[in-house]
Backbone as XML, in Angstrom:
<?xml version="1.0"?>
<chain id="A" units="angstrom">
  <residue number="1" name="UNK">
    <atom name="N" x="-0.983" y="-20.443" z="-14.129"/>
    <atom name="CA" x="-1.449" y="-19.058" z="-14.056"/>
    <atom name="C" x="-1.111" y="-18.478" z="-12.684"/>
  </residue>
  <residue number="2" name="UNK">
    <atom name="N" x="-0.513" y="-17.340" z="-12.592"/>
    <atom name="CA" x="-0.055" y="-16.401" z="-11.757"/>
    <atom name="C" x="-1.573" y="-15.666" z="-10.745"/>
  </residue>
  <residue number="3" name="UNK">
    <atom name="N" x="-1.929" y="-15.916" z="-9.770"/>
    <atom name="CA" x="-2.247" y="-14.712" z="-8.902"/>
    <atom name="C" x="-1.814" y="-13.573" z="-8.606"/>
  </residue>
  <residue number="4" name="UNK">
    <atom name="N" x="-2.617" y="-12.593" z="-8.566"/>
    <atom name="CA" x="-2.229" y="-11.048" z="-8.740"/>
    <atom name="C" x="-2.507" y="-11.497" z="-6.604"/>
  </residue>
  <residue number="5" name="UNK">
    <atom name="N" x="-1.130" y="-10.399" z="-6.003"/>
    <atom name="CA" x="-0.769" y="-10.658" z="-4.741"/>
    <atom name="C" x="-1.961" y="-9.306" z="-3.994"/>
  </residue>
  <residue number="6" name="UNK">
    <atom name="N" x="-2.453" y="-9.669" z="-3.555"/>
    <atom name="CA" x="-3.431" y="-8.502" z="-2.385"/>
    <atom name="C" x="-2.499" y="-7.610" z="-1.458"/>
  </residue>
  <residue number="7" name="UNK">
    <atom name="N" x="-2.938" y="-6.526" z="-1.319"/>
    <atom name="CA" x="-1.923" y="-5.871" z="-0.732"/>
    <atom name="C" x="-1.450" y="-6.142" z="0.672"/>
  </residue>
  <residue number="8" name="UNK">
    <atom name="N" x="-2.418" y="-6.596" z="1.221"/>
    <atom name="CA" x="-2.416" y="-7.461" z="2.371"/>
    <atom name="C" x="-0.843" y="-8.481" z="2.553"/>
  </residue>
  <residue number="9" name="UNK">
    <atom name="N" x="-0.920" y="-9.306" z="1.106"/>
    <atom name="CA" x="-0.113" y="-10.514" z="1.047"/>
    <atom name="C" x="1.067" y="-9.107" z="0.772"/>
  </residue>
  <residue number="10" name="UNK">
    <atom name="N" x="1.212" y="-8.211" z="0.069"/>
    <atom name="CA" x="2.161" y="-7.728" z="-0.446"/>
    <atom name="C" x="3.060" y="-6.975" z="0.997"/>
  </residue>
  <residue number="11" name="UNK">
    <atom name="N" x="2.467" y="-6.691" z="2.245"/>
    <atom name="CA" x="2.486" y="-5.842" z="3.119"/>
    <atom name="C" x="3.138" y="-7.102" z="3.962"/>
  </residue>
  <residue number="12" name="UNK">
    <atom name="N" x="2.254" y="-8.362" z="4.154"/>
    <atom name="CA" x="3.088" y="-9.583" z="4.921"/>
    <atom name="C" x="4.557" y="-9.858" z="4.522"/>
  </residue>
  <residue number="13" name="UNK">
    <atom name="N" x="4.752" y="-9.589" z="3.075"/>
    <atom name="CA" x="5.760" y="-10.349" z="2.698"/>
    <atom name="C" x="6.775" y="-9.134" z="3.053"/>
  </residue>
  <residue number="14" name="UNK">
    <atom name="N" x="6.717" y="-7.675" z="2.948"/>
    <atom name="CA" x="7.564" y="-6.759" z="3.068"/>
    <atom name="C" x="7.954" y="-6.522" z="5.029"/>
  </residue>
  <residue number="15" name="UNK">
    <atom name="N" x="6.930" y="-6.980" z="5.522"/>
    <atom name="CA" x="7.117" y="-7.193" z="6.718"/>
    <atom name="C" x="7.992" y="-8.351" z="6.819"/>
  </residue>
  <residue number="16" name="UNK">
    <atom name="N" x="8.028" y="-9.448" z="6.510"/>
    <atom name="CA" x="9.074" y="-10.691" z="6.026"/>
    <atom name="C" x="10.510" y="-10.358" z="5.861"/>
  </residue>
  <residue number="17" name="UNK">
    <atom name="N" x="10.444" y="-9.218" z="5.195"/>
    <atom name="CA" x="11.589" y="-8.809" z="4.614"/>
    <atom name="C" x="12.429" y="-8.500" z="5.176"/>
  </residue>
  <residue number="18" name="UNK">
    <atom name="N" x="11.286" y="-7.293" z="5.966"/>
    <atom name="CA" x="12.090" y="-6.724" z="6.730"/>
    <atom name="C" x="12.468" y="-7.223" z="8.063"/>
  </residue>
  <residue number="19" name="UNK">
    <atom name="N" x="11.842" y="-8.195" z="8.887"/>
    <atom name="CA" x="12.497" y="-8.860" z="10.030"/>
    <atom name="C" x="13.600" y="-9.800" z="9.018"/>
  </residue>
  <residue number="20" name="UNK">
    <atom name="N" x="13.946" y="-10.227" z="8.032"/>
    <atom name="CA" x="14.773" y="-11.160" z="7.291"/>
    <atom name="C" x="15.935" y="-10.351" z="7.591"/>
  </residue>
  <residue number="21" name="UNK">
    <atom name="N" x="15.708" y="-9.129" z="7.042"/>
    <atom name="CA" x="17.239" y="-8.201" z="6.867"/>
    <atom name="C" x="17.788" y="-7.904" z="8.298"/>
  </residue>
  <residue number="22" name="UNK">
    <atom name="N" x="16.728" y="-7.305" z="9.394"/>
    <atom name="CA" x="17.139" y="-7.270" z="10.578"/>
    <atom name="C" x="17.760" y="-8.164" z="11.381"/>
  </residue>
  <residue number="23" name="UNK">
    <atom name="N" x="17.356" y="-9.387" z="11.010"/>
    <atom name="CA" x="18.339" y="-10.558" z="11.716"/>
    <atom name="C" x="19.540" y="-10.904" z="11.485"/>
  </residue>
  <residue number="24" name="UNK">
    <atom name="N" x="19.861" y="-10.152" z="10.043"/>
    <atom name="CA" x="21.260" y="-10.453" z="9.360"/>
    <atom name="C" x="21.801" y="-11.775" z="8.983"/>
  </residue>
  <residue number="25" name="UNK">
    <atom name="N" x="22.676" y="-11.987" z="8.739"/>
    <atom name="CA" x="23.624" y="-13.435" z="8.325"/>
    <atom name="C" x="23.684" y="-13.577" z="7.350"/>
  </residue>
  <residue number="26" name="UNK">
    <atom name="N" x="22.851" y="-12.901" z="5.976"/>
    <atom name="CA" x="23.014" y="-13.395" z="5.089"/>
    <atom name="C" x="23.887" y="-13.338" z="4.030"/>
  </residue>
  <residue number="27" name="UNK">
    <atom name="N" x="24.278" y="-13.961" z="2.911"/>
    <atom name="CA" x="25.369" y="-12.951" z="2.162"/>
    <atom name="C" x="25.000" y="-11.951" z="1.510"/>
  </residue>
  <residue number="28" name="UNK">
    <atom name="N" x="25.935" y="-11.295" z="0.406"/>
    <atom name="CA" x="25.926" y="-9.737" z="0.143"/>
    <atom name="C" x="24.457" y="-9.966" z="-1.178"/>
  </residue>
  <residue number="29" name="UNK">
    <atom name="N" x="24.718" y="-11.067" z="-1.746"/>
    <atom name="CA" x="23.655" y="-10.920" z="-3.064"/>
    <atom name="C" x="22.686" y="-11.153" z="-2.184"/>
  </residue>
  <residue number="30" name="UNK">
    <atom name="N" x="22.193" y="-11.913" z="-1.653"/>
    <atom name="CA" x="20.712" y="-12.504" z="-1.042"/>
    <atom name="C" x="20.472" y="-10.905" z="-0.301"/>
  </residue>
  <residue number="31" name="UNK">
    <atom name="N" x="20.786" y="-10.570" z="0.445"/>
    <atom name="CA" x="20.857" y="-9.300" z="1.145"/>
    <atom name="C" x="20.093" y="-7.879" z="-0.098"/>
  </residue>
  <residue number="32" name="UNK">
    <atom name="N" x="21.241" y="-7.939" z="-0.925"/>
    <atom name="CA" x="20.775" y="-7.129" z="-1.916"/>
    <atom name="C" x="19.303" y="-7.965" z="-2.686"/>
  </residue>
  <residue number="33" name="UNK">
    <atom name="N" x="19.246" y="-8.885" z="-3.009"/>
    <atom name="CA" x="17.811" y="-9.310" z="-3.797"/>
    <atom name="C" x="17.119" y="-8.882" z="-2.609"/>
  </residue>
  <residue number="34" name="UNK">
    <atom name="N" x="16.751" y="-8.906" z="-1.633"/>
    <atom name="CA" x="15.378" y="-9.128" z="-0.184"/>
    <atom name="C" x="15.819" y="-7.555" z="-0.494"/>
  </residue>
  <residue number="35" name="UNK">
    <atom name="N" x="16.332" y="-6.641" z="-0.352"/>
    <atom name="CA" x="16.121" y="-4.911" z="-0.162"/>
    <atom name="C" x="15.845" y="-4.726" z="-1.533"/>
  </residue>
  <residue number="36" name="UNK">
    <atom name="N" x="15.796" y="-5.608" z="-2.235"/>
    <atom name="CA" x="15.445" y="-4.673" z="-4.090"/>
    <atom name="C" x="13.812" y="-5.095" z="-3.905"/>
  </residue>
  <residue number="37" name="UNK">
    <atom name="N" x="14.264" y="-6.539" z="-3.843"/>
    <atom name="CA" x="12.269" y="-6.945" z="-3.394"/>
    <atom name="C" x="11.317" y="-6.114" z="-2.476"/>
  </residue>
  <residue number="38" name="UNK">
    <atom name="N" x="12.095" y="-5.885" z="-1.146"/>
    <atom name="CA" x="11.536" y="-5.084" z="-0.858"/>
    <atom name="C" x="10.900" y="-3.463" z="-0.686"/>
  </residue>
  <residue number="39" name="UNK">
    <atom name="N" x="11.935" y="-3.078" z="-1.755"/>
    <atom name="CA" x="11.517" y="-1.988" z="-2.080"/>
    <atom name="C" x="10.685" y="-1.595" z="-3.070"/>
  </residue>
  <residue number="40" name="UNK">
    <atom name="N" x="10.646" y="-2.878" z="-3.726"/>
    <atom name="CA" x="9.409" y="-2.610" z="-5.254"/>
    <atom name="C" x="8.121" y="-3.184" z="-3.921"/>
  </residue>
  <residue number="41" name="UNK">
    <atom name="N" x="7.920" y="-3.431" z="-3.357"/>
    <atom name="CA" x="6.829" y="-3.867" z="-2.127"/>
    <atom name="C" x="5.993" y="-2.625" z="-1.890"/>
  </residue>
  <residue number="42" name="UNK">
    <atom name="N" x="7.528" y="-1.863" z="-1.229"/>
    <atom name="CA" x="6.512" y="-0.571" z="-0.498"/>
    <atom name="C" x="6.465" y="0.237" z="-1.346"/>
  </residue>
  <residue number="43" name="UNK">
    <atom name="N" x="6.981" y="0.455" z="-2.900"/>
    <atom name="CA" x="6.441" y="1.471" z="-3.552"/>
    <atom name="C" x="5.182" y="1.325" z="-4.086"/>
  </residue>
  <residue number="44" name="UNK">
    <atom name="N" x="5.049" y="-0.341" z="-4.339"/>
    <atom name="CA" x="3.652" y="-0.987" z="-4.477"/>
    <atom name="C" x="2.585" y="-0.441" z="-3.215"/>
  </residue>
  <residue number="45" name="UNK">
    <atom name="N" x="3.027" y="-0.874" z="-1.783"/>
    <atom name="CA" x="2.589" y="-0.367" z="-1.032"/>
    <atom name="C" x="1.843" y="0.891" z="-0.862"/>
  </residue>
  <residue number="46" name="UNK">
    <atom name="N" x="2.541" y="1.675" z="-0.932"/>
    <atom name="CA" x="2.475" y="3.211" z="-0.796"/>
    <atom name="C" x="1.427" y="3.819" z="-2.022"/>
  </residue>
  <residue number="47" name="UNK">
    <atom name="N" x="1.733" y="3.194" z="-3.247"/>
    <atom name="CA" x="1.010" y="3.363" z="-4.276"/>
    <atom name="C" x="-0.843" y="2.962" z="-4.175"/>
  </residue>
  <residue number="48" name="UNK">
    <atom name="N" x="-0.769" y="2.137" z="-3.938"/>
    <atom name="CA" x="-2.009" y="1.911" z="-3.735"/>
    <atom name="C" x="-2.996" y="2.556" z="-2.350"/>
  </residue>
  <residue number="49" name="UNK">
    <atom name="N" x="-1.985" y="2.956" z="-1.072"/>
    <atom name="CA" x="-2.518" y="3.379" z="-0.434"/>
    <atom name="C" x="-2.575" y="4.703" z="-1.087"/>
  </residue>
  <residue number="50" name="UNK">
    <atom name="N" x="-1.978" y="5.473" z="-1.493"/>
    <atom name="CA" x="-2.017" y="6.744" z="-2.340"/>
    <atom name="C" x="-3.468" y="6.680" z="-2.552"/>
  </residue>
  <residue number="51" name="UNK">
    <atom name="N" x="-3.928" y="5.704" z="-3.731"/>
    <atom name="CA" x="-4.780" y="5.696" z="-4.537"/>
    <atom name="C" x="-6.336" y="5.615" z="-3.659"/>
  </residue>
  <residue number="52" name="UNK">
    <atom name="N" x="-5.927" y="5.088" z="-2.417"/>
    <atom name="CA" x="-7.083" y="4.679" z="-1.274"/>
    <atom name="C" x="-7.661" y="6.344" z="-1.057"/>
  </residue>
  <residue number="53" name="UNK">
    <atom name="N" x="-6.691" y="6.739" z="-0.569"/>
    <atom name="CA" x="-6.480" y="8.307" z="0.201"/>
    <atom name="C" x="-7.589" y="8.863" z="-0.649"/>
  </residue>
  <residue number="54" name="UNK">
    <atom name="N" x="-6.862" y="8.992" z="-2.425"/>
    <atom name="CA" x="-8.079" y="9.653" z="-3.534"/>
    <atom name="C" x="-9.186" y="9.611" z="-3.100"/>
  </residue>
  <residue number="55" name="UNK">
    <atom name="N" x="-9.276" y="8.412" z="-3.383"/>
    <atom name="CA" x="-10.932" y="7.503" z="-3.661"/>
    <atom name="C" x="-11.657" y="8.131" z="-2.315"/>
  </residue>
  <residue number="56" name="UNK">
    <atom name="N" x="-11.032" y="8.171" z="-0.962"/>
    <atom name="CA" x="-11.801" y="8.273" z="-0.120"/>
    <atom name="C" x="-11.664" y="10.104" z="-0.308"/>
  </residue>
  <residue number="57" name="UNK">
    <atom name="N" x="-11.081" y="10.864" z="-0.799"/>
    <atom name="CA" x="-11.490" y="11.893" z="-0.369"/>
    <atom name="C" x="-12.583" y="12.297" z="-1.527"/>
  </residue>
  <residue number="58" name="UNK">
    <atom name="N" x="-12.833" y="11.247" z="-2.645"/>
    <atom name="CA" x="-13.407" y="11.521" z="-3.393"/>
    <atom name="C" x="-15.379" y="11.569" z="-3.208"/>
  </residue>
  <residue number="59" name="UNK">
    <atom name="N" x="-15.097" y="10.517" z="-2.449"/>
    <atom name="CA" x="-15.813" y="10.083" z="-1.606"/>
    <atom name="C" x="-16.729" y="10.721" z="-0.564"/>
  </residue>
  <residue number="60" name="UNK">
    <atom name="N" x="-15.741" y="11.877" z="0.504"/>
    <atom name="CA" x="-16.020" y="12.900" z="1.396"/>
    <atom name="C" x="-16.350" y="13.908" z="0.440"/>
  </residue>
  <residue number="61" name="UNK">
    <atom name="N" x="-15.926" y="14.591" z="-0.701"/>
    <atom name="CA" x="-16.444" y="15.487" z="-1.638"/>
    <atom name="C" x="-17.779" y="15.271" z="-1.779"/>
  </residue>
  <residue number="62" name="UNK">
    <atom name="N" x="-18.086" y="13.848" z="-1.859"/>
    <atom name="CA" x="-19.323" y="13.632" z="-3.109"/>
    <atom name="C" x="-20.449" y="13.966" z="-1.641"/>
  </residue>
  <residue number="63" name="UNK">
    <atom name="N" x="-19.854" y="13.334" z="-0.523"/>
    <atom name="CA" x="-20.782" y="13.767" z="0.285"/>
    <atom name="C" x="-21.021" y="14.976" z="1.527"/>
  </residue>
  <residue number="64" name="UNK">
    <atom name="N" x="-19.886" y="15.613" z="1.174"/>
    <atom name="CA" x="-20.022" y="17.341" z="1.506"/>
    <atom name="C" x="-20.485" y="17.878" z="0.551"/>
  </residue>
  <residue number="65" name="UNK">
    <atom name="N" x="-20.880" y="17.878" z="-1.027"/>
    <atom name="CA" x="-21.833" y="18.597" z="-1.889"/>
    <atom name="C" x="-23.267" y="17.683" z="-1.682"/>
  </residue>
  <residue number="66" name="UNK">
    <atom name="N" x="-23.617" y="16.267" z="-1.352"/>
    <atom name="CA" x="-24.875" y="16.261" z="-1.291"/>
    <atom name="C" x="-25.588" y="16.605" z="-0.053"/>
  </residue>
  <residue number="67" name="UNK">
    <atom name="N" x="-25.137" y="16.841" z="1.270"/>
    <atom name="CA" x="-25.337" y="17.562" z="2.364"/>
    <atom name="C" x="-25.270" y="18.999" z="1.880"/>
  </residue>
  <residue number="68" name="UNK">
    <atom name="N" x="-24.554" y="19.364" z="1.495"/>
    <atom name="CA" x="-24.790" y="21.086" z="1.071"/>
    <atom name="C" x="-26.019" y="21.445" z="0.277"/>
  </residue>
  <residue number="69" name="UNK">
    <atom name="N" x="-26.141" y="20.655" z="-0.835"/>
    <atom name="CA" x="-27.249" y="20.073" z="-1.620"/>
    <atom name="C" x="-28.598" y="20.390" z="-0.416"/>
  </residue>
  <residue number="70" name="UNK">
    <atom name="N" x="-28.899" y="19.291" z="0.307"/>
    <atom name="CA" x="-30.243" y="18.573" z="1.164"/>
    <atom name="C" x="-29.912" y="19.986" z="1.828"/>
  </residue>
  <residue number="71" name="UNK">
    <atom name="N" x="-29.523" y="20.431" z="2.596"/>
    <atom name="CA" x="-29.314" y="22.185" z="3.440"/>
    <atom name="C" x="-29.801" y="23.114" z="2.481"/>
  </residue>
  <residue number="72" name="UNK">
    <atom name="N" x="-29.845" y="23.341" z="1.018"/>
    <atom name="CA" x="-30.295" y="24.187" z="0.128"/>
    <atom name="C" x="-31.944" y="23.792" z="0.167"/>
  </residue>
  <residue number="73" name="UNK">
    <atom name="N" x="-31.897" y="22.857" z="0.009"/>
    <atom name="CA" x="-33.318" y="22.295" z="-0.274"/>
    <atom name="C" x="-34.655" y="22.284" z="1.123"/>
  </residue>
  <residue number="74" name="UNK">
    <atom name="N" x="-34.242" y="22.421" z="1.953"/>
    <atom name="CA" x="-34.218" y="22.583" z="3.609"/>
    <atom name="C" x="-34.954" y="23.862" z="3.389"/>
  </residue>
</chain>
């Protein structure tokens, strides 16, 4: 059975990647697999931080209407 990767692990490994590619030497396929990998990484990446961003502004909503709320009631 497979573990689902934490974004954490997903963020180490794209960091991996990317010092891998920067050092160079490698050949043309290995080169191309590490930039395909790493690009399904940071769209993973990016995606989920996306989804963070929501949640938290969902978050600041819920509690700029219950402060507006407690100020009515005041």
């Amino acid at each position: 059975m497979m573990t689902e990767q934490t974004y954490s692990d997903a963020l180490r490994r794209l960091e991996s990647i990317v010092a891998e590619l920067e050092r160079g030497g490698m050949d043309l396929e290995t080169t191309l697999t590490r930039f395909e990998e790493g690009s399904a990484l940071l769209e993973r990446c990016q995606g989920e931080l996306k989804e963070a961003e929501g949640r938290l502004e969902k978050l600041r909503l819920q509690d700029a209407e219950a402060m507006i709320e407690e100020a009515k009631q005041e």
